[in-house]
Every structure is written in C-alpha cells, then in structure tokens.
N, C-alpha and C positions, 0 to 999 in steps of 0.2 A: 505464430504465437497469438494468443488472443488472453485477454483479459474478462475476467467474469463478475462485474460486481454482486458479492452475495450480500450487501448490506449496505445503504446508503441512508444519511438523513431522510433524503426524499426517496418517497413508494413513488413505485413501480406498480402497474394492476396485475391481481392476482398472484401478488409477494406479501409474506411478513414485513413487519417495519419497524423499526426502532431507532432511537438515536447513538448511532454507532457506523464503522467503518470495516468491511472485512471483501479483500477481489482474491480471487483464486485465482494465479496464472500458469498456462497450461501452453508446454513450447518444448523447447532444450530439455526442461525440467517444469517438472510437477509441484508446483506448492503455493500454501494458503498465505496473505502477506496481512494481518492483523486479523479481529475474531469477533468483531462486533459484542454485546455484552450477555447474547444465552444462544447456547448453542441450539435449542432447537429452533429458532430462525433462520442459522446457517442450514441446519440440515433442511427445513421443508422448501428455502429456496434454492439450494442445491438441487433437490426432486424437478421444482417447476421446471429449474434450468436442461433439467436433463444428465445431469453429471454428480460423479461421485465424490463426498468427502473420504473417500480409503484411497488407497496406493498413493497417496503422498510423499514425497521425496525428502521434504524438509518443509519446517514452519518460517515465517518471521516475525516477530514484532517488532513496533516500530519505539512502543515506550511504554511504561506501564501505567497507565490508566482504562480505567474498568471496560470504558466501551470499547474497548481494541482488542484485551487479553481473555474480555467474558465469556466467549463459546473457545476458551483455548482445553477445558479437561476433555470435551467430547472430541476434540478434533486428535487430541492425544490419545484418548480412546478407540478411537478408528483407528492410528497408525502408531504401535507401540514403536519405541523405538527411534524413532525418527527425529532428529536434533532439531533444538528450536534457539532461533540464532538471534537472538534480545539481549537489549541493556545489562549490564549487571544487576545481579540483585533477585531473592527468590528464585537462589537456586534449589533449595529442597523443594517449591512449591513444582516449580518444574519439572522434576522428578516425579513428584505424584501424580501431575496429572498424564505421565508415561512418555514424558521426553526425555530425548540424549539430551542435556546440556548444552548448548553452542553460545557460551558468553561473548561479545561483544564489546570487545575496548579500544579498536583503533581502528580507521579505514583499512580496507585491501577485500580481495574477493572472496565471495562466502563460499560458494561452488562455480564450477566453468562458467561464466557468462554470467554471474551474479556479483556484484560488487558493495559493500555497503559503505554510505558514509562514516562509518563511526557514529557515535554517538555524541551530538555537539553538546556541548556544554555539558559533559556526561551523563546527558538525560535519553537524550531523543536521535536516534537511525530514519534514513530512506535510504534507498538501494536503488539501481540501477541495472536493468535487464536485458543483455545482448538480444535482440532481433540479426535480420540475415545481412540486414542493410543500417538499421539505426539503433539508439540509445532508448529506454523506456525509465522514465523516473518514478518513482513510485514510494508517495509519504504518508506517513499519519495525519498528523496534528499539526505538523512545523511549528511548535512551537519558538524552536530556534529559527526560524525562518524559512520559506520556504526557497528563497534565493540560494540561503548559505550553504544549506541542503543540497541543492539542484550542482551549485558549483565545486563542490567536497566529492559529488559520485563522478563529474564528469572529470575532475583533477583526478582520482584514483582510478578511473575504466580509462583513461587518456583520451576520453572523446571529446570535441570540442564544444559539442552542441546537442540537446536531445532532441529528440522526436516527438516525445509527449512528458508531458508532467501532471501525475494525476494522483488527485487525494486529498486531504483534507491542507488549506493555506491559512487555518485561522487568522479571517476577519481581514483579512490584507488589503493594506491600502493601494490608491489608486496608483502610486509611484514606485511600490515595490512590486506592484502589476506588470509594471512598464518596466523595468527590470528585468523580470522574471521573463518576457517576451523575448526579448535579446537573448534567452539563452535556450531557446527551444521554438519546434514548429509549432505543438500543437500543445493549448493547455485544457485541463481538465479539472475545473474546479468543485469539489466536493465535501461531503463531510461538514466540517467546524467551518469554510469559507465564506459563509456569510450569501445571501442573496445580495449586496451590495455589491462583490467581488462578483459577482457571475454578470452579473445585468453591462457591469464595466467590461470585462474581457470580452461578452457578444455584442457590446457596442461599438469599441473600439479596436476590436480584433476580431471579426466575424470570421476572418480567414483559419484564426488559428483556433477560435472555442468550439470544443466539443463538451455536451453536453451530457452528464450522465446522472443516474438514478437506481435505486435497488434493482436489478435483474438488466442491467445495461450488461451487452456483450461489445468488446472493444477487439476488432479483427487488425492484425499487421504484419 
C-alpha cells in the first residue's frame, strides 16, 4: 500500500499549494481520503505524481470544512458513481457533485480493510487502513482529538496498536503528543498540526516522526 499526499499545508517543489489536506491511497482499494479546497491542485499534482484521479473505488471525508471537501465536485466528476463515505449532512450536494451517498453515523468498516471511527462528537471521522502486517490511521482536522480518533478505529478494526497516524492533529499539545505515541509506531504530523507539534514529535521521537509535505509518497 502506499499513500500519496496530493495536498499538504507545506509545498513540496514543483507542486501546487494551498492550505488544505487531500492523500490518495492506493492498496486493497483505490481511494481519495479528503480534497483539499480546488480541485485543480488535486489534478495537476496528481500529473506531477504520476497517477490518476479516475478509477476510484470510493471517496472519504473526514468532516465538512472547505479545505477537505473543496476539490470533492471534480473528483466526482472523474468517478460517477462512486460512494463518498462522510458526516451526515449535504446529502443532495453529494449527489450533484456525482456521488452514491455513503452517510456516516457509527463506527464499523466502510469496505474490506477500511474501518471508520464514526464520527465523534457527530462532526468529524478518521479511518483506519488494513496493510499486510499493520494498521494505518488516517485523519483530517481531529478536531475531536487526534487520540480519540486513533483509539475508536483501533477499538472497531480490533487492532491494538497502529503503524502510523497521519494528518492533520490540530495544534496538539505536547501531552496528548505523548499520548498519541503509546498508541502507534509511527506519527505523521500534517495539515492543521502546527510546526510546534512537529519540532516536539522530531525531538522527542525521532524514532517514530515521519515527515511529510505536498507530493510526499508514504510506501508500506
């Protein structure tokens, strides 16, 4: 499986850029996991990357705010069809822009090997991605936290522990850092998490930060 970031706060050279979150992952199953805020960022760093936004299997969001769902009509426009598995709420908008519907209201798995926490506090999902050997976490905004998160996909996939956790931890402090290391190898802090939250996890957990940025490719 590998992970493709198509949009990160931080560029990448010779990417688009904007303030926004959107990885394609590409494994068991084919799918876009949030949309950053215009799709044609997704599509020209799609190009750079080498790889297509069509034949997608399914979408997901993680919650509805702009920089996540904003390249979501082109991505529906490349794959009529294809369920997009988000919050409740704006479901005719979903329809227009050419998705099946897949609302979201309680943990359990989305497709084989996909799990989502639900939506905490009924706002905001991260999911959880079977590899051969381990767990992938994968959030927006955490706005609910990125702990509670991380612990709701591993309680629902029955895994005890992830492999990586990556995406945005809005601003997390240095204690739910340390937290959040207990329950996974490797973290990947992005998006909304603040250059405070990164400098801490490569200080103190060299072992487990991985570092990433628009057009980062994550191999497992």
């Amino acid at each position: 499986m590998r992970i493709l970031v198509l949009n990160d706060n931080t560029p990448g050279k010779g990417f688009l850029n904007d303030w926004g979150w959107s990885v394609l992952v590409e494994g068991k199953n084919r799918f876009i996991f949030d949309a950053d805020t215009k799709g044609e960022i997704l599509l020209h760093n799609s190009r750079v990357l080498g790889v297509s936004l069509k034949g997608l299997d399914f979408a997901v969001l993680s919650h509805w705010h702009y920089d996540h769902y904003g390249g979501l009509p082109l991505v529906g426009e490349l794959n009529p069809g294809i369920p997009l598995y988000a919050p409740p709420g704006n479901g005719t908008m979903v329809r227009q822009w050419g998705f099946r519907v897949g609302e979201v209201r309680k943990a359990g798995e989305l497709e084989a090997g996909v799990w989502t926490s639900g939506p905490l506090n009924g706002f905001e999902q991260a999911i959880g991605v079977e590899t051969p050997s381990a767990l992938v976490v994968i959030v927006g905004c955490s706005h609910p936290g990125v702990e509670g998160l991380t612990r709701a996909v591993l309680e629902v996939s029955g895994y005890g522990k992830a492999h990586l956790v990556i995406g945005g931890f809005h601003y997390l402090p240095a204690g739910a850092l340390d937290r959040l290391s207990e329950l996974t190898e490797f973290i990947a802090p992005a998006h909304c998490s603040g250059e405070d939250a990164k400098a801490y996890v490569r200080r103190k957990y060299p072992e487990k930060f991985v570092e990433v940025r628009t057009g980062s490719v994550i191999e497992l």
